[in-house]
N, CA, C and O atoms as a GROMACS GRO file, in nm:
protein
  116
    1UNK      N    1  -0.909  -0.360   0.300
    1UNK     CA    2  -0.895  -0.434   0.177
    1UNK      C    3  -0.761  -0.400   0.113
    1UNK      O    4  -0.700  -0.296   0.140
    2UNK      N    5  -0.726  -0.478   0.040
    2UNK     CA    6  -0.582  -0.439  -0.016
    2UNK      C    7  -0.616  -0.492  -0.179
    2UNK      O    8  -0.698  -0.572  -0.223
    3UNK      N    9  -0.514  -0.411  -0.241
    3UNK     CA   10  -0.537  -0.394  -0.416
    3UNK      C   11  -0.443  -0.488  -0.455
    3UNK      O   12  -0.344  -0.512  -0.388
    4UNK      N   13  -0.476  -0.556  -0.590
    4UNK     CA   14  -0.375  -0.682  -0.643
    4UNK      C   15  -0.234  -0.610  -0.645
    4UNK      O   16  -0.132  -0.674  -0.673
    5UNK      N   17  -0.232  -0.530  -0.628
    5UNK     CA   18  -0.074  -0.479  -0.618
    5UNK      C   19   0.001  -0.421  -0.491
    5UNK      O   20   0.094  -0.343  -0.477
    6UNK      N   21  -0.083  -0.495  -0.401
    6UNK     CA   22  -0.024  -0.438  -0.252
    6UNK      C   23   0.117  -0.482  -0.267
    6UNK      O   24   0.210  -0.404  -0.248
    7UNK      N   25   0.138  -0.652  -0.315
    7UNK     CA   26   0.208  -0.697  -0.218
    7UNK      C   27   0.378  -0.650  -0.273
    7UNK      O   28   0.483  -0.683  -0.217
    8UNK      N   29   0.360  -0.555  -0.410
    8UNK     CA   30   0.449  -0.510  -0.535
    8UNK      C   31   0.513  -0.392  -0.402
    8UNK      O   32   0.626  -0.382  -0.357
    9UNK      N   33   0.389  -0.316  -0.370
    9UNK     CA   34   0.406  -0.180  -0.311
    9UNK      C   35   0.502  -0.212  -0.154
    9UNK      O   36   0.570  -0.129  -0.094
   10UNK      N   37   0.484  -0.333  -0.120
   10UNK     CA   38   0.511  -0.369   0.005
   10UNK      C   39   0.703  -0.424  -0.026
   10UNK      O   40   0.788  -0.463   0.053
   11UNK      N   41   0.704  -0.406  -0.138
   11UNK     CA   42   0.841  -0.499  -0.188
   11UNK      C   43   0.956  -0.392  -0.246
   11UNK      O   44   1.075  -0.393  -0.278
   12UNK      N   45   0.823  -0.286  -0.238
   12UNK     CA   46   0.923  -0.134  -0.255
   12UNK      C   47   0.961  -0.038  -0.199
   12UNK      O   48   1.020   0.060  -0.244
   13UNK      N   49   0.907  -0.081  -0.029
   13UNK     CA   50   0.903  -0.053   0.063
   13UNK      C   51   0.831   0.078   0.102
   13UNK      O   52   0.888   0.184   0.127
   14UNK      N   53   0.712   0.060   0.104
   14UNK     CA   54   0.527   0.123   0.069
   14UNK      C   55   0.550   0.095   0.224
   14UNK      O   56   0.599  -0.001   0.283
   15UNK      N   57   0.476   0.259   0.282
   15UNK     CA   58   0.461   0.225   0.424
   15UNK      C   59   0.293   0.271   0.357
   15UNK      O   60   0.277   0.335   0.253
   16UNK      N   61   0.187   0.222   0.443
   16UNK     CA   62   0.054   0.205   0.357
   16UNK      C   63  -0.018   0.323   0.533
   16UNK      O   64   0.025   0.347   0.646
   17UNK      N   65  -0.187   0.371   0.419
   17UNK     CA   66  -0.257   0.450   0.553
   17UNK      C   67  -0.421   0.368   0.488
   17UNK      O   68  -0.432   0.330   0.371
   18UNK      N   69  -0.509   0.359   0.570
   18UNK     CA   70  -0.650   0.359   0.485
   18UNK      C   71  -0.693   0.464   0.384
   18UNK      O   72  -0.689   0.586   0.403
   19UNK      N   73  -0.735   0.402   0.277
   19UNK     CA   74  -0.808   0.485   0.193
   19UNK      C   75  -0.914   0.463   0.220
   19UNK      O   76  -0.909   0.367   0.297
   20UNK      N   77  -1.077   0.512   0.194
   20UNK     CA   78  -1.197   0.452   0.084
   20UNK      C   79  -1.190   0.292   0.118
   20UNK      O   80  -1.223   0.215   0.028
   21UNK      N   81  -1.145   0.235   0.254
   21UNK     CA   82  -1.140   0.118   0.278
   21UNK      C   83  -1.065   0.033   0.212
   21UNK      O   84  -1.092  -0.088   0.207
   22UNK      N   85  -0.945   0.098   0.143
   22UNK     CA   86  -0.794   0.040   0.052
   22UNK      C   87  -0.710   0.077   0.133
   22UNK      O   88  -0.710   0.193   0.175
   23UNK      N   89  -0.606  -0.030   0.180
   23UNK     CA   90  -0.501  -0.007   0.228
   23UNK      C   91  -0.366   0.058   0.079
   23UNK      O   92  -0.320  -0.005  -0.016
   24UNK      N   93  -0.343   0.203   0.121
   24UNK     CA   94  -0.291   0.326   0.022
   24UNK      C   95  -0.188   0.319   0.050
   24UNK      O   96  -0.153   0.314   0.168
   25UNK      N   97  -0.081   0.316  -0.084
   25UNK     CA   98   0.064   0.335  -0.026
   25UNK      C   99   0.107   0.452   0.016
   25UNK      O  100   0.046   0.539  -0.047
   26UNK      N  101   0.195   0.508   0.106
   26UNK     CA  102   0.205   0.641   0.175
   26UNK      C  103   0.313   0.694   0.094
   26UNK      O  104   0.318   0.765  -0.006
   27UNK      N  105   0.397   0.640   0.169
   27UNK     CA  106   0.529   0.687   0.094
   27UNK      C  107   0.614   0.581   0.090
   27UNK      O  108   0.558   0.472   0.104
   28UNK      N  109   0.726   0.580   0.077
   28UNK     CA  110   0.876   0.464   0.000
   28UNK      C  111   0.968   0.514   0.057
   28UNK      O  112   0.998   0.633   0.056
   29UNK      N  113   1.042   0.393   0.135
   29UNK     CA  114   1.168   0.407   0.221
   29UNK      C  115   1.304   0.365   0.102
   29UNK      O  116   1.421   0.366   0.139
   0.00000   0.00000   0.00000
């Protein structure tokens, strides 16, 4: 599942892992 703010995290360059069945931002390139 992904959170209304994936696509923010993905634009900040969010490399993502599973959470609790949430795709989690990891870290930022």
């Amino acid at each position: 599942m992904k959170s209304p703010l994936h696509e923010v995290h993905e634009k900040l360059g969010a490399t993502f892992t599973t959470f609790s069945g949430y795709e989690m931002p990891l870290k930022y390139t």
